[in-house]
Structure formats: C-alpha cells, structure tokens
NUFI-955970 format. One line per field, with one value per residue (C-alpha): residue number from 1; x, y, z. Coordinates in pm, whole numbers. Each point is the difference from the previous one (the first is absolute). Example, Ala and Ser with C-alpha at 12.3 -4.5 7.8 and 13.67 -1.06 7.14 Angstrom:
! residues 2
nr (1; 2)
x (1230; 137)
y (-450; 344)
z (780; -66)
END
This chain:
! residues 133
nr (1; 2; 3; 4; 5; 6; 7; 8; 9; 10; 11; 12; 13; 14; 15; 16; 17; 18; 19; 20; 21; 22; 23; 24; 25; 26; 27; 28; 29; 30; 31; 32; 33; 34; 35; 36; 37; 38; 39; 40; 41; 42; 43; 44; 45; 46; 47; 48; 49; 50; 51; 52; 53; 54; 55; 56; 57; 58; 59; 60; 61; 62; 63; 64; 65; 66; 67; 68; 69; 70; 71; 72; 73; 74; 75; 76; 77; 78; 79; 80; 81; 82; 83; 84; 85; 86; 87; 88; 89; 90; 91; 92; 93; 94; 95; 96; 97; 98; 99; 100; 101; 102; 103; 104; 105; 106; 107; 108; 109; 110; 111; 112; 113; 114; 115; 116; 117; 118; 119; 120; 121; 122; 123; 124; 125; 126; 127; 128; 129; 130; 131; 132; 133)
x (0; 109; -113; 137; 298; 200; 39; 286; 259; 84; 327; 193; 99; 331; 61; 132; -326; -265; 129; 117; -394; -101; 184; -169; -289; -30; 239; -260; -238; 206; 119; -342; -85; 271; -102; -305; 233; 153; -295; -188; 312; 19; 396; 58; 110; -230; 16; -143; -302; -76; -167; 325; 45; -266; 125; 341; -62; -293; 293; 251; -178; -143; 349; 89; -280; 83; 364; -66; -117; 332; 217; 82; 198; 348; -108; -325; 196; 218; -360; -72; 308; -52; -329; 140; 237; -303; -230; 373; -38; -309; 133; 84; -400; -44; 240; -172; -22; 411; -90; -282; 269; 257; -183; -152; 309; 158; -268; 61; 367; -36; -270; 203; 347; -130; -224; 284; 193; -247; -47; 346; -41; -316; 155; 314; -204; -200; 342; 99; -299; 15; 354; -17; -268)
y (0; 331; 194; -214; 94; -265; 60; 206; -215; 80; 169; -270; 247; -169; -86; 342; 150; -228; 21; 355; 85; -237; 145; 324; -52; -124; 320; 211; -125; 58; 311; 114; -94; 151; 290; -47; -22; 290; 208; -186; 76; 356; -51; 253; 330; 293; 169; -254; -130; -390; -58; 27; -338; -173; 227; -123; -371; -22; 188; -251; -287; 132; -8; -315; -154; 196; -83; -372; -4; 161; -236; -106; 251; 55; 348; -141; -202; 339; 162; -334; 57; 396; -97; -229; 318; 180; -191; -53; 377; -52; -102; 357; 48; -350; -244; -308; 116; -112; -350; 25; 80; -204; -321; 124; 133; -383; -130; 257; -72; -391; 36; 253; -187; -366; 31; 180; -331; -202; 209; -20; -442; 20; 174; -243; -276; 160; 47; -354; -158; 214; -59; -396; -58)
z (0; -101; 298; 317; 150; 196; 338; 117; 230; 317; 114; 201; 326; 190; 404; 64; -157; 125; 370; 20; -147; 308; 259; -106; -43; 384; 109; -149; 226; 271; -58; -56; 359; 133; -97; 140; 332; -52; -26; 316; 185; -122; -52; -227; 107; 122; -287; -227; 1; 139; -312; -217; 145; -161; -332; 15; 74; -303; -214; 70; -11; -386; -70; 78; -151; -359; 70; 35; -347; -110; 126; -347; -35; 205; 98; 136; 181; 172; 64; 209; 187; 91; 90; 276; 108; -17; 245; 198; 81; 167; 303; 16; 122; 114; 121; -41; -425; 36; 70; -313; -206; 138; -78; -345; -119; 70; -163; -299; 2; -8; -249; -232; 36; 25; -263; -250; 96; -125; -292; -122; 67; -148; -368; 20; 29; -262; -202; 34; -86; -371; -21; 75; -332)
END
C-alpha cells in the first residue's frame, strides 16, 4: 500500500542513560518534597518569602525530569551532575537536604559511571560479534 508508513524503530538508550534517567526521575520526587520542607520549616531567610521554597524545589525537580531525557547527550549528562551540586547546596537551609544528596548523588555517580562501563562492553561485544562473521 502506497499510503502506510512502517513503523519508526525505537532508539536503543544504553546503561548510563537508562539508569541516570532512573535515578532522576525518583530525585525529582524528592527534591520536590524537600522543598516542601523547606517552606514548612520557613528556612529561608527573612527576606524571602517561605513560598520560594516550594518555587525552587518544583524548579529543580522540572529540571531534572527534562534533563533525564537528555542524558543522551554528554552535556546532559554535566547538567545531571550540577544538579546534584545544586541540591548539595541545600544543606545550606537544611541539613538533612546533605544526606538527600549524598545518597542520590551515589546513586547518580554509580549509575553514570557503571552504566558508561557497560556501555563501552556492550559496543565491543557489539564490535566482535560484526567482526567475527
């Protein structure tokens, strides 16, 4: 038929993709309800109004859901990583936001570096496999 189009294929996404997308996509979460905490604690300064808390953790947690879907792309993968510095300076208004970071940015790192190890077995498999015909 003339007028059917085959169905596009899917783009194969690797480790480092899949599990830093994941890990943020459950940090947003987080991060979302930490905000939330900041705002019920009213730990921001005089000046500035509780509700920036609620701002700030919706804003950050947007951006790591739209940088999860970038994480194709190396640069993606550096916006992941001064996200987690980011939420890291939120200890700054709440010191149990270090710990939230601590543990999500190990997860990030072992999802980041592990998965780019896999990656690179995963394509040199690949290689040998093409190679070996």
């Amino acid at each position: 038929m003339a007028g059917v189009s085959q169905p596009r294929s899917r783009r194969r996404r690797g480790a480092a993709e899949s599990l830093g997308s994941v890990v943020l996509g459950f940090e947003s979460i987080v991060v979302f309800l930490g905000g939330l905490t900041v705002y019920g604690l009213s730990a921001l300064p005089a000046s500035v109004p509780s509700w920036w808390g609620v701002v700030a953790g919706a804003v950050l947690a947007a951006a790591m859901v739209v940088t999860a879907g970038l994480l194709r792309h190396r640069w993606g993968i550096a916006l992941g990583w001064a996200l987690q510095i980011v939420l890291g300076l939120g200890v700054l208004l709440v010191p149990a936001l270090g710990l939230v970071a601590l543990i999500f940015g190990a997860m990030y790192a072992y999802a980041t570096i592990k998965g780019a190890a896999l990656d690179r077995r995963n394509a040199a498999f690949a290689a040998d496999e093409s190679n070996g015909d």
